[in-house]
C-alpha positions in Angstrom: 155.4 174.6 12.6 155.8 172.7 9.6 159.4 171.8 10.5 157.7 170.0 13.6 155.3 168.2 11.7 158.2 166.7 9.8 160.2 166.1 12.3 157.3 164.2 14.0 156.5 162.2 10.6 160.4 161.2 10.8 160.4 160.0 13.9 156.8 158.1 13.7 158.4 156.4 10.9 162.1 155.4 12.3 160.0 154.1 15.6 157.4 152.3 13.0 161.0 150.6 11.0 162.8 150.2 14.8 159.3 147.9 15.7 159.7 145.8 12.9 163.3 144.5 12.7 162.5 141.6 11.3 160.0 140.3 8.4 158.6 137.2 6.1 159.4 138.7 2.8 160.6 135.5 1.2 159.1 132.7 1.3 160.5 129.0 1.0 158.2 125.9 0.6 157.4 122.7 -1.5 159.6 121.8 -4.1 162.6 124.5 -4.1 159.4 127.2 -4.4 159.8 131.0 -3.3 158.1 133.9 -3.5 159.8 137.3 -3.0 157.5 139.8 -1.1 160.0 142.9 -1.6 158.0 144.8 -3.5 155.1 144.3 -1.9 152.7 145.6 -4.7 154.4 142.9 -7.1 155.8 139.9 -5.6 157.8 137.6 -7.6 158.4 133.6 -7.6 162.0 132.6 -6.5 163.9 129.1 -5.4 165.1 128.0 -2.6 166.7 124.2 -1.9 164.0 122.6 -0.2 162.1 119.8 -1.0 160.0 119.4 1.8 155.9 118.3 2.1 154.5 120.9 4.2 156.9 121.8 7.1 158.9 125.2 6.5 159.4 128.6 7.9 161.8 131.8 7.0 162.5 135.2 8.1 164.5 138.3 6.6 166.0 141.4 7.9 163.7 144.5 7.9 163.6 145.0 4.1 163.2 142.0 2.8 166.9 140.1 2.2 166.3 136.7 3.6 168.2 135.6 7.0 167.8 131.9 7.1 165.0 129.1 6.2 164.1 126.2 7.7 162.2 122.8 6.8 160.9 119.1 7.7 162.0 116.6 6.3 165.5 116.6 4.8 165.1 117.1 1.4 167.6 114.5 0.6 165.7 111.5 2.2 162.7 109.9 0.4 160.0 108.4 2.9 158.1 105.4 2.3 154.3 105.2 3.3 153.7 104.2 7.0 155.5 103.9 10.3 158.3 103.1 10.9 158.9 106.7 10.5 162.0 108.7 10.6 161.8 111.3 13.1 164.7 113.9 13.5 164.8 115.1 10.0 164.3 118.8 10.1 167.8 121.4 8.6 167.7 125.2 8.7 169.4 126.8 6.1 170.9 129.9 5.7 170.8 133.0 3.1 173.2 131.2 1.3 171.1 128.0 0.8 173.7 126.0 2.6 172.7 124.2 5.5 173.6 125.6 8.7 176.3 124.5 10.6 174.9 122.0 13.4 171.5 122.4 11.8 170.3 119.4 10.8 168.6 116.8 12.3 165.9 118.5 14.0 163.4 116.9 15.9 160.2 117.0 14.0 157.5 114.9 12.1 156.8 115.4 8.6 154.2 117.5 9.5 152.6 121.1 8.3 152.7 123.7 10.9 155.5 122.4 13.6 158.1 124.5 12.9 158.3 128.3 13.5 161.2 130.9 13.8 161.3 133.9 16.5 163.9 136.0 16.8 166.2 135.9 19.9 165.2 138.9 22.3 168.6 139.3 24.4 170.8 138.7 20.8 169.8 140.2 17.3 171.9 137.7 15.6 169.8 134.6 17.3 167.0 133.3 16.4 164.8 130.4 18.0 163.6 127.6 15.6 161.0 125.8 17.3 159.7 122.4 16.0 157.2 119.7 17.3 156.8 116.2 17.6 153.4 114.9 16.6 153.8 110.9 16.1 153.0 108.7 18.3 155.2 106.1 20.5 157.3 104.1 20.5 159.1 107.2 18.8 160.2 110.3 20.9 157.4 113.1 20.9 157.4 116.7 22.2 157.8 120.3 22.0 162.1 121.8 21.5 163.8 124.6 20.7 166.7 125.6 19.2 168.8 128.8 19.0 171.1 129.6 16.2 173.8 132.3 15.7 173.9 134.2 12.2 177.3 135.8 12.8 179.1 132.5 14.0 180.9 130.5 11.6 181.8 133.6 8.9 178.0 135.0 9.3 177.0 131.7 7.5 175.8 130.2 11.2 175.8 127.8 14.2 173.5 126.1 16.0 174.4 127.2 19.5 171.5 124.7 21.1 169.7 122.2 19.4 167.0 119.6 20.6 166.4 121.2 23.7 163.0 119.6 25.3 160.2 122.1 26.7 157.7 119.2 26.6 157.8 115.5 26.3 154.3 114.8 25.1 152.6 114.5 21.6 151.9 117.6 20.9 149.5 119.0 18.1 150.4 120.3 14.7 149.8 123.9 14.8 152.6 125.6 16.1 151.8 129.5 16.7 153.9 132.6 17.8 152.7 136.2 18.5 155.0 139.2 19.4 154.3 140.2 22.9 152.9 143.7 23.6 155.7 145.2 24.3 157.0 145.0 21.0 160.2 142.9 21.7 159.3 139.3 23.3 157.7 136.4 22.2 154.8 134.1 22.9 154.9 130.6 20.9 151.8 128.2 21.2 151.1 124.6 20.8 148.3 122.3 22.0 148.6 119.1 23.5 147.6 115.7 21.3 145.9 113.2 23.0 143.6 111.1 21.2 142.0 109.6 24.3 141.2 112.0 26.7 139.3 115.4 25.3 141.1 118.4 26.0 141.0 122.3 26.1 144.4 122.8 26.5 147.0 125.3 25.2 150.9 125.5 26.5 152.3 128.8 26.0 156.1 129.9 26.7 157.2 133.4 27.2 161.0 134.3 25.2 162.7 137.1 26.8 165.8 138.7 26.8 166.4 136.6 29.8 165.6 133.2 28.2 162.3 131.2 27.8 159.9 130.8 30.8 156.7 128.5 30.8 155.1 126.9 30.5 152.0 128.9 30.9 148.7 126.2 30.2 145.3 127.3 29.9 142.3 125.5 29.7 139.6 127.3 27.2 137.1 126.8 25.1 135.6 123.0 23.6 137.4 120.2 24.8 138.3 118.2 22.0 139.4 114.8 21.2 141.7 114.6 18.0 141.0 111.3 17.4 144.4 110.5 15.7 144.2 113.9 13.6 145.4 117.8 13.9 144.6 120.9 14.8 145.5 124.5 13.6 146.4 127.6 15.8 146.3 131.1 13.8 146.8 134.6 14.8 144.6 137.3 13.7 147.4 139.6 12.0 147.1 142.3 14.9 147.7 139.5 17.5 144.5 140.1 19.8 142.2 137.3 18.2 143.6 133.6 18.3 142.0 130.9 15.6 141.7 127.3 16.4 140.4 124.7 13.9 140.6 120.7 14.4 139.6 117.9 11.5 137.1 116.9 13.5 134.8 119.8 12.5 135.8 122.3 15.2 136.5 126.1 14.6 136.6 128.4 17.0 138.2 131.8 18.5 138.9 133.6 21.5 140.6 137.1 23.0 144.3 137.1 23.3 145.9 139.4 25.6 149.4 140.2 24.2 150.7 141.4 27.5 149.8 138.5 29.4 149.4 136.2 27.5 145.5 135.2 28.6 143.2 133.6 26.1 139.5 134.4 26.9 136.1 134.6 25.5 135.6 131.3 23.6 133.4 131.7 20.4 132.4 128.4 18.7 131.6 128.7 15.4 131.5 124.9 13.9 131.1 122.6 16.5 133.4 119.5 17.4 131.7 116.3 15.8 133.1 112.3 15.5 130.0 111.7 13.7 130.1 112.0 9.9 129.7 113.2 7.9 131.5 116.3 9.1 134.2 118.7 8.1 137.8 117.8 8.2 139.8 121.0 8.4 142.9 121.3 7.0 143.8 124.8 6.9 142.7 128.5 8.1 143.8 131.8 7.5 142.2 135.2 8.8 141.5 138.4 7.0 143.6 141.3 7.8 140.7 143.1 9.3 139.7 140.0 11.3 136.1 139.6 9.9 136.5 137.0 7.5 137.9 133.4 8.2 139.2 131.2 4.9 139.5 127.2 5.8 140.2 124.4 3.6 138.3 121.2 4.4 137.6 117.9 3.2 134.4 116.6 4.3 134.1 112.9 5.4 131.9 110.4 4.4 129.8 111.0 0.5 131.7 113.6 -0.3 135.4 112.5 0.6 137.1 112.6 -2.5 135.7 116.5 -2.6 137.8 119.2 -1.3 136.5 122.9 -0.4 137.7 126.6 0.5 134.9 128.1 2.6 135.0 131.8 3.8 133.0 132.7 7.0 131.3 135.8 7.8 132.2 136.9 12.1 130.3 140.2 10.7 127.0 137.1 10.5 124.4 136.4 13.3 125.5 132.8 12.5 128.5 132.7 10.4 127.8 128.7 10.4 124.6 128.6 8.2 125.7 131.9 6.2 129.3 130.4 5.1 130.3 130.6 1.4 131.8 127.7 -0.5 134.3 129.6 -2.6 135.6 126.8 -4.6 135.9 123.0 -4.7 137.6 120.5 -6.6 138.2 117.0 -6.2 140.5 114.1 -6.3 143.4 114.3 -7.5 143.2 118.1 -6.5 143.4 119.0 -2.9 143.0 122.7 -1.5 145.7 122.8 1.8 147.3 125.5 3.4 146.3 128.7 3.7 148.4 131.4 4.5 147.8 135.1 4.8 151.3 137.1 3.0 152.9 140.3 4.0 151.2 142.0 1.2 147.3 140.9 3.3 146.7 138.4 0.6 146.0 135.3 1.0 148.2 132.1 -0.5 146.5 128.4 -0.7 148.8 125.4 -1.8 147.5 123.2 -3.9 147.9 119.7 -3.7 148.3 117.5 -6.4 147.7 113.3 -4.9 147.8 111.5 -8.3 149.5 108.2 -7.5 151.6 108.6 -10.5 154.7 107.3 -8.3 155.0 104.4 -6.0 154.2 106.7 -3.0 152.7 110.2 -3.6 155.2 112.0 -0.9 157.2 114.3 -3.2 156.7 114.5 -6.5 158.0 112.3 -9.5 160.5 114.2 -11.9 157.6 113.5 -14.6 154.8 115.4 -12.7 154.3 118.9 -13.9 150.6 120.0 -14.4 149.2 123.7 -13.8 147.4 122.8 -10.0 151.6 122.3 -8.4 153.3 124.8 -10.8 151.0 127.6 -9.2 149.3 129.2 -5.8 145.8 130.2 -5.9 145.3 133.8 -4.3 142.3 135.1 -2.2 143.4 139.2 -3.3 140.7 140.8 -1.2 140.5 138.4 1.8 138.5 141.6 3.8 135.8 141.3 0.9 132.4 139.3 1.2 131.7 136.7 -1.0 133.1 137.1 -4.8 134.3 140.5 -3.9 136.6 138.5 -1.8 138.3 137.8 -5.5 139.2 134.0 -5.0 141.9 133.5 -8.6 142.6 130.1 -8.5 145.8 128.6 -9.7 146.9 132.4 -10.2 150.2 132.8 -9.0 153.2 130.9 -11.1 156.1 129.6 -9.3 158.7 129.8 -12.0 159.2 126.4 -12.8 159.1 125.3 -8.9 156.4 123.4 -7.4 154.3 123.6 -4.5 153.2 120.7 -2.3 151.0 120.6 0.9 152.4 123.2 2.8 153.4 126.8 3.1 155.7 128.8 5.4 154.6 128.9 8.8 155.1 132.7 9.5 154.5 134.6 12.6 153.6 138.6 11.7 157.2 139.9 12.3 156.4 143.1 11.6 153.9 143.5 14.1 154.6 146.4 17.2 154.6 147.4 20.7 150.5 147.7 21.9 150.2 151.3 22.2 148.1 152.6 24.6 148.1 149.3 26.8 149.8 148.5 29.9 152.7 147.0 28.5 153.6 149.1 25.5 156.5 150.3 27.2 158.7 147.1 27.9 158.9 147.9 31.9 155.8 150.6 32.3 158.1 153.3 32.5 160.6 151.2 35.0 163.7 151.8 33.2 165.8 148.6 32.2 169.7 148.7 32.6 171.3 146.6 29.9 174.3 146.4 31.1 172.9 144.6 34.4 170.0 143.1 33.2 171.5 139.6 32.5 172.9 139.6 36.1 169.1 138.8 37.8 166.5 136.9 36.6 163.4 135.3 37.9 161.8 131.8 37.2 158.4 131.6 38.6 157.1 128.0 39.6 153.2 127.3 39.3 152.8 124.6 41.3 154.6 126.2 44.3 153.4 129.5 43.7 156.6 131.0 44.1 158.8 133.4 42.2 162.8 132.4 42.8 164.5 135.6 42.3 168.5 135.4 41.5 171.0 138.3 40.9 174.8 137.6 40.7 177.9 140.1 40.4 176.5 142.8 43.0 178.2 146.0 43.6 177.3 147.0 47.2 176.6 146.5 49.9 173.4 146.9 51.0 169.8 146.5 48.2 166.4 147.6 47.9 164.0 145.0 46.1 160.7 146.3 45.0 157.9 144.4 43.1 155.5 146.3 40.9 152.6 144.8 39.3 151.7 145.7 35.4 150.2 149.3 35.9 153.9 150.2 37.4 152.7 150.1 41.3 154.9 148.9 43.9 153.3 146.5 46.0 156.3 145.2 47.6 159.7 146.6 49.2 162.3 145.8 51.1 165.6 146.8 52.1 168.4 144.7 53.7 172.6 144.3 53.6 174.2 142.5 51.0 176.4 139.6 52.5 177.8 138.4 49.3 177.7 139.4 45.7 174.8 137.1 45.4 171.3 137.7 46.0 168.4 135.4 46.5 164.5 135.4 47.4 161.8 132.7 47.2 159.0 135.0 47.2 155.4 133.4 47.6 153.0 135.2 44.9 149.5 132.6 46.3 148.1 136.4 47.6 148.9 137.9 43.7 147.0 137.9 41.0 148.1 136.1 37.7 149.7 138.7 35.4 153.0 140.1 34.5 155.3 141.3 37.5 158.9 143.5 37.6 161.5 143.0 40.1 163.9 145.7 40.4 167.0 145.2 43.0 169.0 148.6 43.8 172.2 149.0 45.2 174.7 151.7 45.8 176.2 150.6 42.4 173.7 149.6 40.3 169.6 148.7 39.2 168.7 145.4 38.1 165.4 145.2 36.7 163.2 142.2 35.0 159.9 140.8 34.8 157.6 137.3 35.2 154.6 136.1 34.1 152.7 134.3 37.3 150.0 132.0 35.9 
């Protein structure tokens, strides 16, 4: 008996390691800052190369060595204040701090949250960097991916694609990404930026081991007008609560369903405002256990050269009026981004805007002071109040510096959703990998229609069968094969939206895959 219990224990753990392949153990940010998560009960500053303002991401292989790195803008170019601005500036670098081969020149703004690393479903040496463009015309905006290869070019890298549009649009700065709940894919978020016209909009896209598909928009929640400014898109570290903040006072959440991708249930908890004085939020971050919220905000108007780290109580009848100003400071000290670390602390930058050189962008050689040598740390982010253990200016970088920004990480390490519909990556509809690049399905909202296409057929006659998410087969039909090719337009205006498998059988072979219909 006790032999089972172990062996049980064993294999709870090698399926707990096989869920999290990937994981943000080492950070890069600021000025050539790092922080080494390996040991999780002692983390340690590092370096990197970067130089950057706020813009970076990373990830690392299961325990902790670093994989590649990636940042906004290049940190040999020095900006100037005001347009015109530069705009393809962002470089991914590798573990070897040497920029990747192809990798520069990405297109993205200067911004704080617009860049964000996934790995590559169908190929565990790719990974997706996807960055944003916020700034307006005349200069090109939008939403892009790119997919580089680890093991090309003597395992120090290619980019494979680069610059590859998925929107054409300004688009928001608060790029988000959530494993999907079947453990493997990936959805990545981003809101539309339109300053004129209030919206409630969120894009999502859906990466697969058959490629991305999307986008999938929802409209949810307070429509909001950014008025020239940002907004911030957070995960709650379990991926079932999404975070929204704006800097013109909004915060809010809703439900997020990992296996469809549906955002639901709006809660507001500050509401949108034009009129100051109000809140300008920079930064949020959300306690492990989802009942605490940290933002950083500058408030307009009086008080604008004051700059605050508030916590808010979900557990409240009105988290609003009970909210707890944790610390302040003012100019030239501003509190930024918040970030929550693989150890469930939570990191703030701290910004230092003395105009001590011609243009505060990065710093001068000369300007060394204890607010950028150091992170402050919230150490019990689940805690109410002062037992919430706010240190400020507590965590030395080693002789780096930090600037606006931190990395923006997705939880890695997060796994399947056991116990929901999707926890199993086809309901129980086994996949054949050796096939299951040969079919594929791209599903078109405005037509309604699904366009299935499967190549390199063995047979000569199939069986196609659709099942919806609880594994039932609602469709089937069986027909002979013509050609190694095989293709349906297959009108879905009588399904519901949610997740769909195709599986095509022949004498030879099963095909299987799956859609999103939103």
């Amino acid at each position: 008996m006790k032999d089972i219990k172990l062996l049980l224990v064993v294999l709870l753990l090698v399926a707990g390691n096989a869920s999290a392949q990937f994981t943000d153990r080492f950070w890069t940010f600021g000025d050539s800052a790092a922080i080494n998560f390996k040991n999780l009960n002692n983390p340690v500053s590092g370096s990197s190369i970067l130089r950057v303002r706020g813009d970076c991401a990373s990830i690392c292989d299961s325990i902790g060595n670093l994989l590649m790195y990636c940042g906004s803008p290049n940190q040999d170019i020095w900006r100037p204040p005001g347009p015109p601005y530069i705009y393809d500036d962002g470089f991914m670098l590798n573990r070897y701090n040497n920029i990747i081969s192809n990798g520069d020149s990405l297109k993205c703004n200067l911004g704080y949250q617009e860049m964000i690393i996934t790995p590559n479903p169908g190929n565990s040496n790719q990974f997706y960097v996807f960055t944003a463009g916020v700034l307006s015309s005349p200069l090109p905006m939008g939403f892009f991916y790119n997919i580089v290869d680890l093991s090309l070019n003597n395992d120090s890298g290619y980019v494979i694609q680069k610059n590859i549009p998925l929107a054409s649009f300004q688009v928001g700065d608060g790029v988000a990404a959530v494993k999907h709940g079947n453990g493997r894919d990936w959805w990545v978020l981003f809101r539309p930026w339109d300053s004129n016209v209030p919206n409630n909009t969120f894009y999502l896209y859906l990466a697969t081991p058959q490629g991305l598909s999307g986008p999938f928009i929802q409209n949810v929640g307070t429509s909001v007008s950014l008025g020239g400014s940002y907004r911030r898109n957070e995960f709650s570290k379990d991926g079932s609560t999404l975070f929204t903040s704006s800097s013109t006072g909004l915060l809010e959440y809703y439900d997020f369903d990992r296996c469809t991708g549906i955002i639901s249930t709006p809660v507001t908890i500050s509401p949108f405002s034009l009129v100051a004085p109000y809140k300008r939020h920079w930064s949020l971050a959300v306690s492990p256990d989802k009942s605490k919220i940290y933002v950083t905000t500058i408030n307009t108007g009086a008080t604008s050269d004051s700059s605050f780290l508030i916590q808010y109580n979900l557990n409240s009848p009105n988290p609003l009026t009970d909210a707890d100003t944790l610390f302040s400071t003012k100019v030239p000290v501003l509190l930024t981004q918040l970030q929550i670390g693989p150890d469930n602390k939570i990191y703030l930058a701290n910004g230092w805007t003395a105009f001590d050189c011609a243009f505060d962008y990065l710093f001068c050689d000369t300007t060394w002071n204890q607010i950028n040598q150091n992170l402050s740390v919230i150490n019990s982010p689940d805690s109410l109040g002062s037992a919430c253990d706010f240190q400020p200016y507590s965590f030395n970088l080693g002789g780096h510096r930090s600037y606006y920004g931190l990395p923006n990480n997705p939880n890695y390490e997060l796994g399947p959703l056991l116990g929901s519909s999707c926890d199993t990556l086809t309901v129980g509809i086994a996949e054949n990998p050796m096939y299951s690049n040969n079919i594929i399905v791209y599903y078109d909202g405005d037509w309604e229609t699904a366009f299935i296409n499967a190549k390199n057929l063995r047979g000569k006659h199939f069986k196609f069968e659709l099942f919806n998410i609880n594994g039932q087969l609602i469709k089937q039909e069986v027909g002979q094969l013509n050609s190694e090719f095989y293709t349906q337009n297959l009108n879905m205006s009588s399904y519901a939206d949610n997740i769909y498998i195709v599986r095509l059988i022949t004498e030879k072979e099963v095909l299987t895959t799956r859609f999103v219909k939103r």
